[in-house]
C-alpha positions in Angstrom: -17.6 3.0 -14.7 -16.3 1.9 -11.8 -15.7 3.4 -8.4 -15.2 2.6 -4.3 -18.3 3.9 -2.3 -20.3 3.6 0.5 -21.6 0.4 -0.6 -18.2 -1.7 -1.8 -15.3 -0.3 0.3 -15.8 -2.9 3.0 -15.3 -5.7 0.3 -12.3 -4.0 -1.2 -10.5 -3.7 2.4 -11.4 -7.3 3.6 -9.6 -7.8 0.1 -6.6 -6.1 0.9 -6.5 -7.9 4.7 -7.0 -11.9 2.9 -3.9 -10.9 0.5 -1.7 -10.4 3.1 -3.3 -13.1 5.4 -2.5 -15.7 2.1 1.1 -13.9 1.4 2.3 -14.0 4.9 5.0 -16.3 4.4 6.7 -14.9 1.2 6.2 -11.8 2.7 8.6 -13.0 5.6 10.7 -15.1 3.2 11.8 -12.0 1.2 12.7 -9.7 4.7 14.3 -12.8 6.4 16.8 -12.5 3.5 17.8 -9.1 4.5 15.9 -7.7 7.6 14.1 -9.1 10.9 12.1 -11.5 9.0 8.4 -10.6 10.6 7.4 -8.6 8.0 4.7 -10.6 6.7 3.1 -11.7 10.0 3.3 -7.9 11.1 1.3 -7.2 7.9 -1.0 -10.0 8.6 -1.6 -8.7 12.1 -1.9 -5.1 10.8 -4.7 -5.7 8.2 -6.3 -8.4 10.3 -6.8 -5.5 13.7 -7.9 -3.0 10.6 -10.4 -5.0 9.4 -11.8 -5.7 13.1 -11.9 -2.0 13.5 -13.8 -1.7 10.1 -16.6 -4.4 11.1 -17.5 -2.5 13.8 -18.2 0.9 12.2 -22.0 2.0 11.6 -23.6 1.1 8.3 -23.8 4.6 6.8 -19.8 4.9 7.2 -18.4 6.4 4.6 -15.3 5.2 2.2 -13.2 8.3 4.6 -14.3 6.6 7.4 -13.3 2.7 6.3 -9.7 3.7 5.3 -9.3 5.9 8.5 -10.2 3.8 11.1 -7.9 0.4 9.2 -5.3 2.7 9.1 -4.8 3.4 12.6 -5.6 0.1 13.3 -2.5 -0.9 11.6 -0.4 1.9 12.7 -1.4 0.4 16.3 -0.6 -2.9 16.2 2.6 -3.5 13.6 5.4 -2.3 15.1 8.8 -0.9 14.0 8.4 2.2 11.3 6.3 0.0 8.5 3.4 0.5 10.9 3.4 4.1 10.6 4.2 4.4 6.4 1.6 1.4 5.7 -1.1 3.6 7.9 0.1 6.6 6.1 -0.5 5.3 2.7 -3.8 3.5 3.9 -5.2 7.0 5.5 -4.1 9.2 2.5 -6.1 7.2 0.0 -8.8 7.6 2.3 -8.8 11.1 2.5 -8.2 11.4 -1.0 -12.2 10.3 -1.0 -13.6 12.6 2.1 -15.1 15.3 -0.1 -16.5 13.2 -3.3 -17.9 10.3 -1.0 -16.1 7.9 -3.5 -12.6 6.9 -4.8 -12.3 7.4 -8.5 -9.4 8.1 -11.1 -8.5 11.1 -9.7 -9.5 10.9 -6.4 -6.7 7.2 -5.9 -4.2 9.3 -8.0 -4.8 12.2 -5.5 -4.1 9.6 -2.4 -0.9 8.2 -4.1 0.6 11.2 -4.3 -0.1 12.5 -1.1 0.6 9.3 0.2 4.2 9.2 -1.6 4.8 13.0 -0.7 4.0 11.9 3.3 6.1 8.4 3.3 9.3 10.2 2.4 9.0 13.0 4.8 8.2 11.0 7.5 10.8 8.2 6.7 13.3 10.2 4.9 13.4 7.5 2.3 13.8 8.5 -1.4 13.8 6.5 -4.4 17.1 4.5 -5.4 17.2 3.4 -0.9 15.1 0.5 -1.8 12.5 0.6 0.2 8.4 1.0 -0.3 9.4 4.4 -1.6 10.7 2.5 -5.0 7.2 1.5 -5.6 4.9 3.8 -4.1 6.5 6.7 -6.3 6.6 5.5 -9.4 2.4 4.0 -8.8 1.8 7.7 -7.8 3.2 9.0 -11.0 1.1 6.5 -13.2 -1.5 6.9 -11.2 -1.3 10.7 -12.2 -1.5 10.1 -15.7 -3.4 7.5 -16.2 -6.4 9.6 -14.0 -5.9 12.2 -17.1 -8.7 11.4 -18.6 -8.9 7.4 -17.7 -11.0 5.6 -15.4 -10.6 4.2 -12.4 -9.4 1.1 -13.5 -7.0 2.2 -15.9 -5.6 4.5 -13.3 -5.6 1.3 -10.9 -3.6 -1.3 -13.2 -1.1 1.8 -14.3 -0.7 2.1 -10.5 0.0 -1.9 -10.5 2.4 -1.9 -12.9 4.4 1.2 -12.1 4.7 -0.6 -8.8 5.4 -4.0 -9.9 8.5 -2.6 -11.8 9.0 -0.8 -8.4 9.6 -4.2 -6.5 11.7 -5.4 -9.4 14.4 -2.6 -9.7 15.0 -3.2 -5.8 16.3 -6.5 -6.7 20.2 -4.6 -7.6 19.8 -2.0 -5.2 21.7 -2.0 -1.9 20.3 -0.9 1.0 20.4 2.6 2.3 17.8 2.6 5.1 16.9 0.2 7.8 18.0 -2.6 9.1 19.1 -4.5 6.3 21.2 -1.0 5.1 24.4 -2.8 8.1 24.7 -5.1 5.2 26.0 -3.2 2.8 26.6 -5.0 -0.2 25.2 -7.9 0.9 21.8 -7.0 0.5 21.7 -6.7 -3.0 20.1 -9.4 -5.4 17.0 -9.7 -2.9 13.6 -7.2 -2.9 12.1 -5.3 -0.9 9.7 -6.7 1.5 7.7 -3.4 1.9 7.8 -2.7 -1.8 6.6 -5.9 -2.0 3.6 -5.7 0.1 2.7 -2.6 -1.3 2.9 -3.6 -4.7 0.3 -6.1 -3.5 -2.4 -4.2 -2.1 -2.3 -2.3 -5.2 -2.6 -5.2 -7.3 -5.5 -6.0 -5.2 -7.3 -2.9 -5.6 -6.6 -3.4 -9.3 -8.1 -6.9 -9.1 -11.1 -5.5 -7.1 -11.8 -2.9 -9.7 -11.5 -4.7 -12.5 -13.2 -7.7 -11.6 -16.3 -5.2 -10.5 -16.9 -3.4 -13.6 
């Protein structure tokens, strides 16, 4: 049975930093439609200062460690509030391993909560404002019961799943926080870029998980 320690998290977060290096421009493309249109590079700048802060940590780091120190990397160096929620998600899945040593069903199902609970105080987003929130909830709540008894990568694709449906129902929403929220109207019939790239990185842990076992 699978799980993220010691001796694997540095493969699973250069992972997550080549996604968003490779999506970059999509990533973009979909918050050009309704937003500044940087959010792709920002994320590719984010994960790309988090994994130089990883490389340089001592060899008997552990998984709490890893996921702290790319979080703050990324929470330094994207700007605008994505910084802060992407860093908040990062560091909450990391803590969610700090007693155990390891991330396993219950321990990412732990994070994702947390992690859902912190983004919407700090953002005041909720779900139906299409935003990040729209997928990062509904993961959590997967996550939750799929770690009821399932392994780590069952809890991991239900978490992938629940968020991919995420990114789809912000397709018809209209936008309630943000910048794109001045169009109004307008900004229905495109997603989310941060629901988006969350969705992704969760998809990528999936891929890591899976492919490991």
């Amino acid at each position: 049975m699978m799980v993220i320690a010691q001796d694997n998290v540095k493969e699973l977060l250069k992972s997550i930093t080549d996604m968003f290096e490779k999506n970059k421009e999509e990533l973009c493309g979909y918050d050009r439609a309704i937003g500044d249109g940087d959010h792709g590079e920002s994320m590719a700048r984010g994960s790309r200062e988090g994994w130089k802060a990883v490389e340089s940590l001592a060899d008997d780091a552990g998984v709490f460690e890893h996921f702290k120190v790319y979080g703050r990397a990324m929470r330094a160096s994207i700007g605008g509030a994505i910084g802060p929620i992407f860093s908040t998600v990062i560091s909450e899945i990391g803590k969610a391993a700090k007693e155990s040593g390891q991330l396993g069903a219950k321990e990412y199902a732990d994070g994702l909560k947390k992690a859902a609970d912190k983004v919407m105080d700090l953002g005041g987003a909720a779900v139906g404002d299409k935003t990040l929130v729209d997928a990062l909830v509904p993961a959590a709540e997967a996550a939750e019961k799929a770690a009821d008894g399932g392994s780590l990568e069952e809890t991991a694709r239900a978490a992938q799943e629940a968020a991919c449906r995420g990114v789809e129902s912000t397709v018809n929403m209209q936008a309630k926080m943000g910048r794109s929220h001045f169009l109004r109207e307008k900004s229905v019939g495109h997603q989310d870029a941060g629901a988006t790239s969350l969705y992704y990185m969760l998809r990528t842990i999936c891929d890591f998980v899976t492919s490991e076992s």
